[in-house]
C-alpha positions in Angstrom: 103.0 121.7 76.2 101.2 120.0 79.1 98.5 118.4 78.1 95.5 117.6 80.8 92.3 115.4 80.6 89.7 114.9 82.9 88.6 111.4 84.3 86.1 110.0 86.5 87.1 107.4 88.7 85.4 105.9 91.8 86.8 108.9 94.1 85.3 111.3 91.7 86.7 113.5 89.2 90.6 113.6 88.5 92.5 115.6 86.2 95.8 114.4 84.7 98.8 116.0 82.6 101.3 114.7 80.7 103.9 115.5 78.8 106.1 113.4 76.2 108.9 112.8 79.0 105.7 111.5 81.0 102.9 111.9 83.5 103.3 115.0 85.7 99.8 114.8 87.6 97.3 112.8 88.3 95.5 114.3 91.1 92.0 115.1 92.4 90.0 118.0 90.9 88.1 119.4 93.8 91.9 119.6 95.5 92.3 122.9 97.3 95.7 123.5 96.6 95.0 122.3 92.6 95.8 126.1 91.3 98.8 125.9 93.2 100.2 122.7 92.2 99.4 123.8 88.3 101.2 126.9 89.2 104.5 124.3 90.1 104.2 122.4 87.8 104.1 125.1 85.2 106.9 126.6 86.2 109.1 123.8 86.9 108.1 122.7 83.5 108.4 126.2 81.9 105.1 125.3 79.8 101.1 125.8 79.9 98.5 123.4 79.8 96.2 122.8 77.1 93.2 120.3 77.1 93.3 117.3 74.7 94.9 113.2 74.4 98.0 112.1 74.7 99.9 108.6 74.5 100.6 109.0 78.3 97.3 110.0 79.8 95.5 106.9 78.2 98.4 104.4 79.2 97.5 106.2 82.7 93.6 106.1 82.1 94.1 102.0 81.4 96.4 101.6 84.2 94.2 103.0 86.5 91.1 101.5 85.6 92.6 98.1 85.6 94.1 99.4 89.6 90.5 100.3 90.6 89.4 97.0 89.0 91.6 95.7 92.0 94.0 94.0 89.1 96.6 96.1 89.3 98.8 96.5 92.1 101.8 99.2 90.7 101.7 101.6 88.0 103.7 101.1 85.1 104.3 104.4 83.8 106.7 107.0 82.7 106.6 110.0 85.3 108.0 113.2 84.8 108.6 114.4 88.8 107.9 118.0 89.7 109.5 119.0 92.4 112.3 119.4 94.6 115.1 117.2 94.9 114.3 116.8 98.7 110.6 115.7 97.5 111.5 114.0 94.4 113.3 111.8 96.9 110.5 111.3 99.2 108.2 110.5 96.4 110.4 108.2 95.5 110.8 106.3 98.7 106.6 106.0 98.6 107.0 103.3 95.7 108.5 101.1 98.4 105.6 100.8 100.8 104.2 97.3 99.4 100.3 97.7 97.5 98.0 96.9 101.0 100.5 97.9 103.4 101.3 101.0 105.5 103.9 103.0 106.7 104.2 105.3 109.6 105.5 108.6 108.7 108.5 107.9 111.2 108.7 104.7 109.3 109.3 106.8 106.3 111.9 109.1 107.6 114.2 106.3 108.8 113.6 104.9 105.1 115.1 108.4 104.3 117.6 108.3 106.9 116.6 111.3 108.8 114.4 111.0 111.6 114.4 114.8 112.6 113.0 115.3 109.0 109.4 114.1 109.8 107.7 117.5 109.4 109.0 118.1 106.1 108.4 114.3 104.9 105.3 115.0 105.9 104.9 118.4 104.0 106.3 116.6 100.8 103.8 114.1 100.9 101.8 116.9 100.9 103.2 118.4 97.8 102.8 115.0 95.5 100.2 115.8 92.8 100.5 111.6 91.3 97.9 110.6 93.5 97.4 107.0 94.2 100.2 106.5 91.2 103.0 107.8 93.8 100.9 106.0 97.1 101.3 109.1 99.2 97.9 107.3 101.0 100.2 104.3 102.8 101.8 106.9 104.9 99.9 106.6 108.0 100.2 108.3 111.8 102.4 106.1 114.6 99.3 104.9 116.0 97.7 103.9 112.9 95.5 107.1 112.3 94.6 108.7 108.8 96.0 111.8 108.6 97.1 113.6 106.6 95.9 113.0 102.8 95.0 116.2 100.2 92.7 114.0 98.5 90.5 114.0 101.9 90.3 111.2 105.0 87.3 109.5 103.1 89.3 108.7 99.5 92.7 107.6 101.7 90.3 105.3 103.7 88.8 103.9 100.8 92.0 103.5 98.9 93.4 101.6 102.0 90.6 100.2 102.2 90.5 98.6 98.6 94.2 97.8 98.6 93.9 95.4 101.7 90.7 93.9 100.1 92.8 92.9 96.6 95.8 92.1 98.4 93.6 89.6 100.6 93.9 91.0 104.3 91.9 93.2 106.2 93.1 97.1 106.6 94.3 96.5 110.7 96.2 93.5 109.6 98.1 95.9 106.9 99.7 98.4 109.4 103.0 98.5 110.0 
């Protein structure tokens, strides 16, 4: 079984699942690809979803109020990655942009070792339903722009935004 929980946080409401392997999403409710994602994950896990609590989702409540508190700069958390191998390694590769920082998504391919793969970097960011937990956010366009973020342009601005602020620099001086 997957179990979900809804939580408020700053950005507004966010739904999370778990399961005992570990936290398979963490993203925002009003997301307009949500039933799709659900739909992945549901399959990939071969289980449902049912409402309720779970050791997981309040080590992942704690964690992220203690990360909107500005005290917490990386989640600590067991994750249980739905996706390709392709995006699993992309996701993966988003836990090494430093908390405050940015990354260019031709930063990120060349991480990846692919520079022709930009598009689909791009899509697989995309795809990542651990918001914030998996900083899909610090992927930023060449020239510094925000693009690109499911959650919407006004939550990756104020996640960038309150990273820079706890990490003590400004959000210019934190790209690239």
């Amino acid at each position: 079984m997957i179990i979900t929980k809804h939580i408020t946080t700053p950005l507004g409401k966010m739904i999370t699942g778990a399961t005992d392997k570990g936290i398979c999403l963490f993203d925002f409710e009003y997301r307009k690809m949500m039933p799709t994602i659900m739909k992945r994950i549901s399959s990939f896990l071969q289980d449902d979803f049912s409402e309720g609590e779970h050791p997981h989702i309040e080590q992942l409540q704690q964690q992220a109020n203690e990360y909107f508190q500005g005290s917490r700069h990386r989640f600590d958390l067991p994750l249980q990655l739905t996706g390709t191998e392709f995006q699993q390694k992309v996701w993966e590769a988003l836990h090494t942009i430093p908390y405050g920082s940015t990354r260019s998504y031709m930063q990120q391919t060349k991480v990846l070792g692919d520079e022709k793969a930009i598009r689909a970097v791009a899509r697989a960011n995309g795809e990542n339903c651990l918001a914030i937990v998996v900083p899909c956010h610090r992927v930023v366009g060449s020239d510094g722009s925000l693009t690109g973020y499911a959650g919407g342009l006004k939550a990756k601005k104020w996640l960038l935004e309150h990273e820079a602020k706890h990490a003590g620099f400004t959000v210019q001086q934190s790209i690239f």
